[in-house]
Structures are given as structure tokens and as C-alpha cells.
C-alpha positions as CSV (number, residue, x, y, z in Angstrom):
1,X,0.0,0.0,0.0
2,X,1.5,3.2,-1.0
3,X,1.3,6.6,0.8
4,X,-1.5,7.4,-1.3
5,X,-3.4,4.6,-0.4
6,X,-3.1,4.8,3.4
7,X,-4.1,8.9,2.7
8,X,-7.3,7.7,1.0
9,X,-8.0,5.1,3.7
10,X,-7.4,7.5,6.3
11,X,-9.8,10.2,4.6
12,X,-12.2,7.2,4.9
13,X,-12.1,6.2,8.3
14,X,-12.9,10.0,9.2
15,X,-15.7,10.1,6.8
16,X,-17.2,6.9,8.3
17,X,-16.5,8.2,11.9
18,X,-18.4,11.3,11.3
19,X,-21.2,9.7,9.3
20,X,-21.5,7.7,12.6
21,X,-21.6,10.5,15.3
22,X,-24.5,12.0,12.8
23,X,-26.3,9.1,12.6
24,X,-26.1,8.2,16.4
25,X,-27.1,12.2,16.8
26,X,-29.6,12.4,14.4
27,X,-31.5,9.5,15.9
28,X,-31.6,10.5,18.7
29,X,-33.0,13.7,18.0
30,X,-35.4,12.3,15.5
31,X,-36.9,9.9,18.4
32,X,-37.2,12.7,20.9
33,X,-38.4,15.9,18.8
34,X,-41.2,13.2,17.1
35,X,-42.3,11.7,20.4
36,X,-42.5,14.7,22.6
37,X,-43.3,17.6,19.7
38,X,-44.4,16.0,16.8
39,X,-41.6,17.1,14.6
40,X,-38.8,15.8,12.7
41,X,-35.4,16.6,12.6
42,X,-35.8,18.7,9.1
43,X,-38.8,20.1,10.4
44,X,-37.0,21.1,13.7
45,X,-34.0,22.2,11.3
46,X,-36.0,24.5,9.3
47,X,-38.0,26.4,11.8
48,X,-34.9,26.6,13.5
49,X,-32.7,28.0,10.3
50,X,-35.9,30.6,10.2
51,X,-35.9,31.5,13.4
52,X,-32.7,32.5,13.1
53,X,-33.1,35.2,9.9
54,X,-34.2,38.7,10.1
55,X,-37.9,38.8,9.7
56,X,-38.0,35.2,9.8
57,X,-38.2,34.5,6.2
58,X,-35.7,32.6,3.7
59,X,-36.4,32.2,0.2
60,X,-37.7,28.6,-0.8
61,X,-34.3,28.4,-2.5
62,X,-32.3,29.1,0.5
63,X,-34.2,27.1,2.7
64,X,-33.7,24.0,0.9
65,X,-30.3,24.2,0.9
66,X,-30.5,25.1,4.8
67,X,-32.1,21.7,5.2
68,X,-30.0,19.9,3.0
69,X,-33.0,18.9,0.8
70,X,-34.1,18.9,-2.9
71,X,-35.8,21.9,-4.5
72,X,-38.9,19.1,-4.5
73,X,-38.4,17.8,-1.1
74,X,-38.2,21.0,0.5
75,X,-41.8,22.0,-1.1
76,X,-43.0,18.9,0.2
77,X,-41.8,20.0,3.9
78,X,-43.3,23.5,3.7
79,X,-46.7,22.0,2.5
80,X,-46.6,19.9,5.5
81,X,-45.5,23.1,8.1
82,X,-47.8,25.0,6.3
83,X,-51.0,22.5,7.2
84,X,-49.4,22.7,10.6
85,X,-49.5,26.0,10.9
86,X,-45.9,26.8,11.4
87,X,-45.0,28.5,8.1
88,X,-46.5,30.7,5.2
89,X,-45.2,31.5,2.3
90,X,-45.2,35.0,0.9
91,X,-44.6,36.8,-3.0
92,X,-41.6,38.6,-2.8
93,X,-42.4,41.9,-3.6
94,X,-39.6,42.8,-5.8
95,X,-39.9,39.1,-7.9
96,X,-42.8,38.2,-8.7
97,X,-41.3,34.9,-9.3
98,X,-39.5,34.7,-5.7
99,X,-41.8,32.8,-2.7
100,X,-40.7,33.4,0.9
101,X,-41.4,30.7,4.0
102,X,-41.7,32.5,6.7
103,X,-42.4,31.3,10.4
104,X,-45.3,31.8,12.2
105,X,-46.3,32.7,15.3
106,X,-47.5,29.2,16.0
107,X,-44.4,27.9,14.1
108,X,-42.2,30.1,16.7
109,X,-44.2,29.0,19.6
110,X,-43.7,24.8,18.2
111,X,-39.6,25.5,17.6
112,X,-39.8,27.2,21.3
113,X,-41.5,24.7,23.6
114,X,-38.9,21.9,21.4
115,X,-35.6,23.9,21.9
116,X,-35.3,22.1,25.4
117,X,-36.0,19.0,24.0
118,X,-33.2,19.1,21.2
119,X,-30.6,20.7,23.3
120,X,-30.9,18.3,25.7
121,X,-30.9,15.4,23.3
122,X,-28.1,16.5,22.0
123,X,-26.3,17.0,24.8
124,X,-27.2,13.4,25.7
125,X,-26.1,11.8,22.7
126,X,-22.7,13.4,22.5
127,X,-22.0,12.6,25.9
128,X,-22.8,9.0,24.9
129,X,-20.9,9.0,21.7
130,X,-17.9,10.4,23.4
131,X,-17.7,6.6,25.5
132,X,-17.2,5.5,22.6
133,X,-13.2,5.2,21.9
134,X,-13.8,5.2,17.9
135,X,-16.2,8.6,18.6
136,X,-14.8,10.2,21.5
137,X,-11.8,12.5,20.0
138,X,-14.3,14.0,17.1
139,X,-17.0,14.5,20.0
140,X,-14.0,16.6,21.7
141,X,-13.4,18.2,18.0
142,X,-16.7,19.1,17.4
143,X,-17.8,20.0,21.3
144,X,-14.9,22.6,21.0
């Protein structure tokens, strides 16, 4: 095996180590944001990501890529927050063409009462994935 080969298989072993920690987290999260609030992690994600913007709106464009998700998908995820309540959409007023999300007040209230819930999950599952010796240094890493 050349020193290419053990640079590649070492680029590997990280990438499976972190696809691990995200899975383990991501589970986690999924079981306890579904069972106590009803939402996903996505769902959780993207109220979250519009929490955070000025005026709590992203375009549908920018939204998809804040949840990682297909211009398709992420249509399919604002239909379902919309039945919910949590989002609206809205014309942007200089495009005609351009559609906002934007969160609600009900959607604000929803990411609220789960905030606990997430931050505490997470907190749990990277204190559980840092016992584990092949997790525990990128736990430390990404704990800072």
C-alpha cells in the first residue's frame, strides 16, 4: 500500500466516523423531537434555520439548501408546516417569481417549547458517543 493509499483510507475512516456520530445524533434527535413535539429533525432544522433570519423569512431556494434537501423535497416540507401552521409563504415583492417561507407565530411557539428538548438530546447523545473510543476524539473536536 502506498502513501497514497493509506491517505485515502485514512480520509475514509474519518468520513465513516463522522457519518457515525450524525447518525447516532440524528437518531436521537429524530426519536425525541417526534415523540414529545411531533416534529422531525428537518422540520426542527427548518424552523430553527428561520428563526434565526431577520424577519424570519428565507427564500424557498435558501431554505432547501439550509435543510440539505431537494428543491422538491423541501416544497413537500413547507406543504406539511404549512398544514401545521408553522409556516406561510409569501410573494416577494420585488420578484414576482420569488416565494418566501416564513415562520409563524404558531411555528415560533412549536420551535420554542422543542428547543429544550433538542438541546438536551443532543447533549445526551454526544456525551454517549464520546464513551465510545472510535467517537470520543471527534465529540471533543466538534464539542470545541
Amino acid at each position: 500500500m502506498g502513501i497514497s493509499d493509506d491517505a485515502v483510507e485514512v480520509r475514509a475512516q474519518g468520513w465513516r466516523r463522522l457519518a457515525a456520530l450524525h447518525q447516532l445524533i440524528e437518531s436521537r434527535l429524530e426519536k425525541a423531537l417526534q415523540a414529545e413535539h411531533g416534529l422531525s429533525v428537518v422540520e426542527f432544522t427548518v424552523m430553527d434555520a428561520l428563526s434565526r433570519q431577520d424577519g424570519f423569512h428565507l427564500r424557498m431556494s435558501q431554505l432547501a439548501r439550509a435543510a440539505g434537501l431537494s428543491p422538491s423535497a423541501s416544497t413537500r416540507l413547507v406543504n406539511r408546516l404549512e398544514d401545521r401552521g408553522f409556516l406561510t409563504r409569501i410573494l416577494c415583492a420585488d420578484d414576482r417569481r420569488g416565494i418566501y417561507t416564513e415562520l409563524t407565530a404558531a411555528g415560533r411557539t412549536a420551535l420554542d417549547d422543542a428547543h429544550p428538548t433538542h438541546d438536551e438530546t443532543l447533549q445526551k447523545a454526544l456525551a454517549e458517543a464520546e464513551g465510545m473510543p472510535e467517537l470520543a476524539d471527534l465529540v471533543r473536536t466538534v464539542s470545541g
